[in-house]
DSSP file (Angstrom, degrees, kcal/mol; ACC not computed):
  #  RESIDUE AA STRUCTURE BP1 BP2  ACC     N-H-->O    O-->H-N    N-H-->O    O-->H-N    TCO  KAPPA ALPHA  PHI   PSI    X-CA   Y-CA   Z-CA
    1    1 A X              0   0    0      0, 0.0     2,-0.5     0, 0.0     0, 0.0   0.000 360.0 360.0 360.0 153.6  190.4   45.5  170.5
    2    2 A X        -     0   0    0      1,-0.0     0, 0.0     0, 0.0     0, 0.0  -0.862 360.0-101.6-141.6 117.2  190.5   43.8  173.9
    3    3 A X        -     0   0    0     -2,-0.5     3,-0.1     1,-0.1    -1,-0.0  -0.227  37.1 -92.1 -74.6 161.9  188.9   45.6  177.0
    4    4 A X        -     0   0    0      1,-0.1    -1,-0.1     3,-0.0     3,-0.0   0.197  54.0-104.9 -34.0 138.3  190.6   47.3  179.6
    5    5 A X        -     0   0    0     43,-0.1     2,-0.4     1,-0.1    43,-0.1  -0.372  49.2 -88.2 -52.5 161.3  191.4   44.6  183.0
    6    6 A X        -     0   0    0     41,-0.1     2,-0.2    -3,-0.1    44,-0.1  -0.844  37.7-151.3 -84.9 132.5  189.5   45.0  185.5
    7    7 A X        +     0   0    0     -2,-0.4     2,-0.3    42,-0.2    44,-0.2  -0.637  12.4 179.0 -42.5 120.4  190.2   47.5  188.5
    8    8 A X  E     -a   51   0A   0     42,-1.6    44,-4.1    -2,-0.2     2,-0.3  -0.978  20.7-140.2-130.8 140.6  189.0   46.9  192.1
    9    9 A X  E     -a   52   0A   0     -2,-0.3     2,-0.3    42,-0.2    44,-0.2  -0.752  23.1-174.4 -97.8 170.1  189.8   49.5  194.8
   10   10 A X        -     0   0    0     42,-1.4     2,-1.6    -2,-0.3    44,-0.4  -0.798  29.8-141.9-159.6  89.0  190.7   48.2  198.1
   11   11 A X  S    S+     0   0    0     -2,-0.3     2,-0.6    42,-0.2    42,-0.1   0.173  79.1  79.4 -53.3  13.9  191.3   49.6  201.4
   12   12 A X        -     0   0    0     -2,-1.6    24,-0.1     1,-0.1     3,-0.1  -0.922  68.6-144.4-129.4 159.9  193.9   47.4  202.2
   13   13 A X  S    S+     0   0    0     -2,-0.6    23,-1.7     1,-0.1     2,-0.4   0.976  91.4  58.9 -88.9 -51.3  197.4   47.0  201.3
   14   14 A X  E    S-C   35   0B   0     21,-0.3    21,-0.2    19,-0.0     2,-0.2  -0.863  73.0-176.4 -17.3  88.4  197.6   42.9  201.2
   15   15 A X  E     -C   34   0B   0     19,-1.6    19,-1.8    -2,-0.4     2,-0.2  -0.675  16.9-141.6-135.4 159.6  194.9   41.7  198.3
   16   16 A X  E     -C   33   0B   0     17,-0.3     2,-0.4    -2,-0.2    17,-0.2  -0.932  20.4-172.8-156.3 113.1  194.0   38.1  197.4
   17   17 A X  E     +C   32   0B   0     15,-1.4    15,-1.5    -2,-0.2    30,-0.0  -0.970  24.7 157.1-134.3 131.7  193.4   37.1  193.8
   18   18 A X        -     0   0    0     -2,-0.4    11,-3.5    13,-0.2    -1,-0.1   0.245  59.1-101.0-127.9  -7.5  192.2   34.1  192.2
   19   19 A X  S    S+     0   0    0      9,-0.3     4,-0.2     1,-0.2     3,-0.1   0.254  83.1 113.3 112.0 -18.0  190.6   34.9  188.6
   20   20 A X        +     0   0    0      1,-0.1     2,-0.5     9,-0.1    -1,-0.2   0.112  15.8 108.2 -94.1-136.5  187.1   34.7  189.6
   21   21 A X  S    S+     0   0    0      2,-0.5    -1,-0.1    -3,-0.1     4,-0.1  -0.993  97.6  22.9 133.0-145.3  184.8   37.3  189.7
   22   22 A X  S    S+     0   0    0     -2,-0.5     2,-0.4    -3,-0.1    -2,-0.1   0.657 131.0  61.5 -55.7  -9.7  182.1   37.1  186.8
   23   23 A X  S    S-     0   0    0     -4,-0.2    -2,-0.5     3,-0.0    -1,-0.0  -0.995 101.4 -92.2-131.7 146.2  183.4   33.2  187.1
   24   24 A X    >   -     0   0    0     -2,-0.4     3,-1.4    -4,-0.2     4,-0.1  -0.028  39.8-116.7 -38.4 140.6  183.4   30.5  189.7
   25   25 A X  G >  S+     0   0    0      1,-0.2     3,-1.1     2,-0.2    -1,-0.1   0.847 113.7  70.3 -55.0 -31.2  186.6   30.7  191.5
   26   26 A X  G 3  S+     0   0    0      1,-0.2    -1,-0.2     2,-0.1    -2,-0.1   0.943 101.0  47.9 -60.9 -27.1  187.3   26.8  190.0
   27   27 A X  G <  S+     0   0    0     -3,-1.4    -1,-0.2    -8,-0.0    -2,-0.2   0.071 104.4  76.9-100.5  20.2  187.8   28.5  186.2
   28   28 A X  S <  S-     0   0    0     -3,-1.1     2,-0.3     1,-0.2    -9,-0.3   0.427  86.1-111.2 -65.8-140.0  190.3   31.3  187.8
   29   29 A X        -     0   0    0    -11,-3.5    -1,-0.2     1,-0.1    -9,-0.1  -0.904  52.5 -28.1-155.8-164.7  193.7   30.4  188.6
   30   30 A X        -     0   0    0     -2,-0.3     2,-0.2     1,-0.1    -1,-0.1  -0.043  67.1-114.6 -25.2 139.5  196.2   29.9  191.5
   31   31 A X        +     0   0    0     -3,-0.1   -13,-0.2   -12,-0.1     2,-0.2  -0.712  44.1 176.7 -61.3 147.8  195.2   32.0  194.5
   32   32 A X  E     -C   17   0B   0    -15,-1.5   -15,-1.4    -2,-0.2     2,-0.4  -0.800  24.2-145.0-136.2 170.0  198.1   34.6  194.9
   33   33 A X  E     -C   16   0B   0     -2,-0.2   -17,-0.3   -17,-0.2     2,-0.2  -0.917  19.5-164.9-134.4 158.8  198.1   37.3  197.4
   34   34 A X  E     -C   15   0B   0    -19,-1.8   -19,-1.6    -2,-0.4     2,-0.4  -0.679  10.1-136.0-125.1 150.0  199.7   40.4  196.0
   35   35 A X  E     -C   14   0B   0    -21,-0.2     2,-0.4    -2,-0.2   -21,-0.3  -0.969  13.3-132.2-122.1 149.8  201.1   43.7  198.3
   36   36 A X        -     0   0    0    -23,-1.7     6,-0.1    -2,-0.4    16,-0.0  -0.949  32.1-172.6 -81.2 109.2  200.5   47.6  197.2
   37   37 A X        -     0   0    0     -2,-0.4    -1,-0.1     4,-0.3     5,-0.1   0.616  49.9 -54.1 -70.1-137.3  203.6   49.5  197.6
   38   38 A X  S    S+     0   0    0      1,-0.2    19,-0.2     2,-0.1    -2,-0.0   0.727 128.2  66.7 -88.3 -20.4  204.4   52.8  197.4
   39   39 A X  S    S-     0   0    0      2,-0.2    -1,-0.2     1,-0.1     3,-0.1   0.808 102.2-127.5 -67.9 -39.5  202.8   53.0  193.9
   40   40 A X  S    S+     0   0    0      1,-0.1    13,-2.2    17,-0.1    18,-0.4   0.387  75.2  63.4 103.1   9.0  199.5   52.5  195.3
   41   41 A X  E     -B   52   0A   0     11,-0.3     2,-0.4    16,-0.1    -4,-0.3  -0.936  54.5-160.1-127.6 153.8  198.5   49.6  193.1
   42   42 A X  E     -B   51   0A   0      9,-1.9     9,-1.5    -2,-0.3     2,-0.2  -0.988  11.8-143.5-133.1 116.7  199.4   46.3  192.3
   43   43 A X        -     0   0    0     -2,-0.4     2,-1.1     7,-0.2     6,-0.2  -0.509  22.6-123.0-101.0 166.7  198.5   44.1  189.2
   44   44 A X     >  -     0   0    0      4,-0.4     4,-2.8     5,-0.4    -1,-0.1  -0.617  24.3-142.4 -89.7 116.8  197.8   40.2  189.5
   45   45 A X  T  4 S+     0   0    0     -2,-1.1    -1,-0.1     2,-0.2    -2,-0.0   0.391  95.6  44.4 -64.3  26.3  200.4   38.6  187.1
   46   46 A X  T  4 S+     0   0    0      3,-0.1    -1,-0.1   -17,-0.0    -2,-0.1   0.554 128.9  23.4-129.2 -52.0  198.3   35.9  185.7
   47   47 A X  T  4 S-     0   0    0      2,-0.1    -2,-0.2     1,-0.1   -41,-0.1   0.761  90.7-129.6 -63.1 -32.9  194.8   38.2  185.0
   48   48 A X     <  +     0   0    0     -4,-2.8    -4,-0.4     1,-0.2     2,-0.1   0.142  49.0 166.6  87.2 -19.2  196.3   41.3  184.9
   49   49 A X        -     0   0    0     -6,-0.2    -5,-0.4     1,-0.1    -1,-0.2  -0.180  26.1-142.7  -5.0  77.9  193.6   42.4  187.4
   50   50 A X        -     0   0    0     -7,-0.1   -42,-1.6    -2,-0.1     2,-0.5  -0.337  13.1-168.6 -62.9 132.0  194.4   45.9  189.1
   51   51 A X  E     -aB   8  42A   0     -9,-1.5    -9,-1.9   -44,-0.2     2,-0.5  -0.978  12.7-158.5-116.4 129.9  193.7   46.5  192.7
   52   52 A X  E     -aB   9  41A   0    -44,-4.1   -42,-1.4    -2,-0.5   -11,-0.3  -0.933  22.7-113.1-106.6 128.3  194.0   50.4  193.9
   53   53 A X    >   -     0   0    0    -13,-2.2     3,-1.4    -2,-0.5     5,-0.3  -0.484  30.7-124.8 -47.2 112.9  194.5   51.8  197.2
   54   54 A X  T 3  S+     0   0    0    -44,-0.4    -1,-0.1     1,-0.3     5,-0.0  -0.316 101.7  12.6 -65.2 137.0  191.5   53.6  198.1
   55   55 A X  T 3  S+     0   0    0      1,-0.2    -1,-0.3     4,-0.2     2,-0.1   0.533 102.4 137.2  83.7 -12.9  193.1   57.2  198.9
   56   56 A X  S X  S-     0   0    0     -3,-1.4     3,-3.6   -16,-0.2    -1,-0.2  -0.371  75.5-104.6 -89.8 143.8  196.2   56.2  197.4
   57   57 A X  T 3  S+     0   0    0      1,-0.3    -1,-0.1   -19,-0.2   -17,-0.1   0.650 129.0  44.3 -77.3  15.8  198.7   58.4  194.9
   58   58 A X  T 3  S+     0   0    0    -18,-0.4     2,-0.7    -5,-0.3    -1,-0.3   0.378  88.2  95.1-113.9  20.4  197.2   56.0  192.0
   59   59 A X    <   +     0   0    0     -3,-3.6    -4,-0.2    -6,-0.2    -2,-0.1  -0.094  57.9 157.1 -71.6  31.3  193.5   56.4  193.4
   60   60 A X        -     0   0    0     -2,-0.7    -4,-0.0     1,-0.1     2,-0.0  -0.438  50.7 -93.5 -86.0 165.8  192.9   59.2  191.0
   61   61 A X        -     0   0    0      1,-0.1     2,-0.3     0, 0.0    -1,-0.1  -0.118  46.0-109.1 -76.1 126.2  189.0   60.2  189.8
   62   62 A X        -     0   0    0      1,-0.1    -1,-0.1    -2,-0.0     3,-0.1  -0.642  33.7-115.6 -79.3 135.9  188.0   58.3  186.5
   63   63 A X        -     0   0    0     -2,-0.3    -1,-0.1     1,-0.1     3,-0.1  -0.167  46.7 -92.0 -83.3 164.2  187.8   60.8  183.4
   64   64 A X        -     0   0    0      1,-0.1     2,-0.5    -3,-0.1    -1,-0.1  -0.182  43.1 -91.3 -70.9 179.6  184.3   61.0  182.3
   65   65 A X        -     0   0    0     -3,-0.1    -1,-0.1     2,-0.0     2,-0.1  -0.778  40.1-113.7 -52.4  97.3  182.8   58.9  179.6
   66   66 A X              0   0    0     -2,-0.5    -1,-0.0     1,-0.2    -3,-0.0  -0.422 360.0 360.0 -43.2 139.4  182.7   59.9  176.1
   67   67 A X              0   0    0     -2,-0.1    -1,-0.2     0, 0.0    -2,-0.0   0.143 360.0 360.0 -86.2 360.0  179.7   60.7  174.3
């Protein structure tokens, strides 16, 4: 099974994605910059990367861990 993308929240509405992260930006992809709409997140079409609007109606409180 293949884990979840990764999530970053963001206080801004304009976000900037390139693949890295846990890898140097040269083994990413394209820079893109992506906008948050009304939905309140936006995913990066080549990572699948989410970024959430801090405060935002998809900002919701992460359910806890299972045991």
């Amino acid at each position: 099974m293949l884990p979840p993308p990764e999530t970053l929240r963001t206080k801004s509405l304009r976000v900037m994605c390139d693949g890295s992260g846990a890898v140097p930006a040269a083994l990413g992809h394209p820079r893109v910059y992506l906008h948050i709409d009304d939905s309140g997140f936006v995913d990066c079409g080549y990572c699948d990367r989410r970024f959430i609007l801090e405060g935002g109606p998809a900002d919701l409180p992460e359910p806890p861990e299972a045991s």
